[in-house]
N, C-alpha and C positions, 0 to 999 in steps of 0.2 A: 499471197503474192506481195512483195516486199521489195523497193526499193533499195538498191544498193547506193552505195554514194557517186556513181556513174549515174548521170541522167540516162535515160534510156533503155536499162537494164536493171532484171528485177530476178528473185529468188523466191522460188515458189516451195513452200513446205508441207506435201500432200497429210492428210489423213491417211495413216493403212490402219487397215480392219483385218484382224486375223484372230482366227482360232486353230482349233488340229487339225485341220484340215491345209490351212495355210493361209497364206494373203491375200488382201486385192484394194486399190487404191486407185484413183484417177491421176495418173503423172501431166495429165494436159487438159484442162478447161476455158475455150476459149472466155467463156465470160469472167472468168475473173480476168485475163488478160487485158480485156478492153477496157475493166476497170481501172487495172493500173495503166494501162500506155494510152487510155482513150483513140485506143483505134486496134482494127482483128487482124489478124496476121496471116498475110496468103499462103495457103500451102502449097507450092510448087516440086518439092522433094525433099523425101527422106532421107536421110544417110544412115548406114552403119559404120562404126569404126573399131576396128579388132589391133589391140595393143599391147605388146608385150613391156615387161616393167620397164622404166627409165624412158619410152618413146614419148618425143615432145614434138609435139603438133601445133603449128601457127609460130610466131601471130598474123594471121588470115584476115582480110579482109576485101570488099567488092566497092568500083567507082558507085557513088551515089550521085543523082538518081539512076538506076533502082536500088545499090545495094544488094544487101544478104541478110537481112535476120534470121537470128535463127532460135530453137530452142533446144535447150538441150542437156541428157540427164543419162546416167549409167546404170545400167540393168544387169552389168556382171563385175564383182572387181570396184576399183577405186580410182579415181582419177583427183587432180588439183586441175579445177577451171579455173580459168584466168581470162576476166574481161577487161580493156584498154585501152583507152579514151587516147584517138588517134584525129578525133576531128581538129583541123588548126581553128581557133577563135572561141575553143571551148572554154570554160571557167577552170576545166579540170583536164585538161588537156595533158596528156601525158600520165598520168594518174593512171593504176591498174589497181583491183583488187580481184582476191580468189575467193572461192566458196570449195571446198571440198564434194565431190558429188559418190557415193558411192550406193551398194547394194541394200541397204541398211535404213537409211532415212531419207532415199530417192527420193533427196531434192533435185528440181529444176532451175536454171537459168535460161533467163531470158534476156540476149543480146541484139540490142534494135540496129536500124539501117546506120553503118559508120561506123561501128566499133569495130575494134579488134577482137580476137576469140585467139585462144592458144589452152589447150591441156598436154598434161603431162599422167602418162597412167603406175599410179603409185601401189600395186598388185601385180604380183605376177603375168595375170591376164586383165585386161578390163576391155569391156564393152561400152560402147560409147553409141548411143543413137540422138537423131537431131533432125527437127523436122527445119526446112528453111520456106525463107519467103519466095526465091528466085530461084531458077534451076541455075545448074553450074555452065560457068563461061569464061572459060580461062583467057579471053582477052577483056575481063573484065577484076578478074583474080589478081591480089596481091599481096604481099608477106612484108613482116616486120623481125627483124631476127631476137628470137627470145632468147637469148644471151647478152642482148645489146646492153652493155654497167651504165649506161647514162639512165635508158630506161630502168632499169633497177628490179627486175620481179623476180622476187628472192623464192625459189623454184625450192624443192628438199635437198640438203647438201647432204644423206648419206643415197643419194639416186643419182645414179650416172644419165646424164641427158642424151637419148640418141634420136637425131635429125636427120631428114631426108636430106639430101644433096641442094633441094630447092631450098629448103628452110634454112641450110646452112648456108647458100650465099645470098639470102635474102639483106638488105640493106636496112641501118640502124636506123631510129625513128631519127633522131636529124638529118640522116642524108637521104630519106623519103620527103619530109620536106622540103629541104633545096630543092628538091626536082619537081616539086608541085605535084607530087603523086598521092598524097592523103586529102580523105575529103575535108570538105568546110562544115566547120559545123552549122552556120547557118542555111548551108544549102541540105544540110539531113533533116532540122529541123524546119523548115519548107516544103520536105519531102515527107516528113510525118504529118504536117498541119494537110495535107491535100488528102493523103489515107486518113487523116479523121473525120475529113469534109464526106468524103466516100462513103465511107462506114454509118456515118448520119444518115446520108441521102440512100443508102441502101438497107437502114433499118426502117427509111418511113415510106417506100414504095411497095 
């Protein structure tokens, strides 16, 4: 489990064990999580995500507190994740980097409470699952359009990008900020330091 250059988000690179028979690998352990984030991540729901090549999804994000973390890795096909540092007052604020996640070296990412999340599935088909920390609550749901050239996340240029309706009129990351709709980053990091307090006081009862 491996920090990225995003606080709050890490890249997790499993062991797989196979022989002729085939594979098998742990893609989710919570203890190394706590390691890196110092605090466990609630599971309130799963998603699957089924993509045909070129569909680009996000950039997604939930008001903090509570947020949305999430976790998340491809078990069919290939995807480019992209995580997005959207909190205002952040060091790296605005900043995205990707990890490639596919069938192959099923890696995971891990995107804490505030970030942005967007994939794009670079396979014909890909499968996309992703455990979160909050169930979904679309008047708590919000987008960043990943096309936006100020933000700059340089997507594969021989893959045509195709957007839901919502995604395409989502608003560019400066004009989510004039409108006070991106979280703060000290109020996520407030929002973690309380799930670290938790996670203590419910490792020693």
């Amino acid at each position: 489990m491996n920090p990225l250059s995003i606080s709050g988000a890490y890249v997790f690179t499993p062991a797989i064990h196979g022989d002729e028979r085939g594979s098998f690998l742990e893609w989710y352990r919570e203890d190394r999580l706590i390691d890196a984030a110092g605090h466990p991540m609630r599971l309130a729901q799963a998603n699957c995500s089924i993509s045909r090549k070129g569909v680009l999804r996000g950039v997604h994000f939930a008001d903090v507190p509570p947020g949305q973390a999430k976790y998340v890795t491809c078990v069919s096909g290939a995807v480019l994740d992209v995580v997005v540092d959207i909190r205002t007052g952040s060091p790296t604020f605005g900043r995205w980097e990707a990890v490639e996640l596919d069938d192959r070296a099923r890696k995971g990412v891990y995107i804490g409470e505030g970030l942005g999340h967007a994939f794009m599935a670079l396979s014909d088909e890909a499968v996309v699952i992703y455990l979160c920390s909050e169930p979904y609550a679309p008047a708590r749901e919000h987008g960043i359009h990943p096309l936006d050239p100020e933000l700059g996340i340089v997507w594969p240029a021989d893959v045509e990008p195709l957007l839901s309706p919502k995604d395409a009129a989502a608003p560019t990351l400066a004009e989510a900020e004039a409108t006070g709709l991106l979280p703060r980053y000290d109020d996520c990091r407030d929002y973690q330091g309380r799930l670290r307090e938790a996670g203590i006081s419910d490792a020693l009862a």
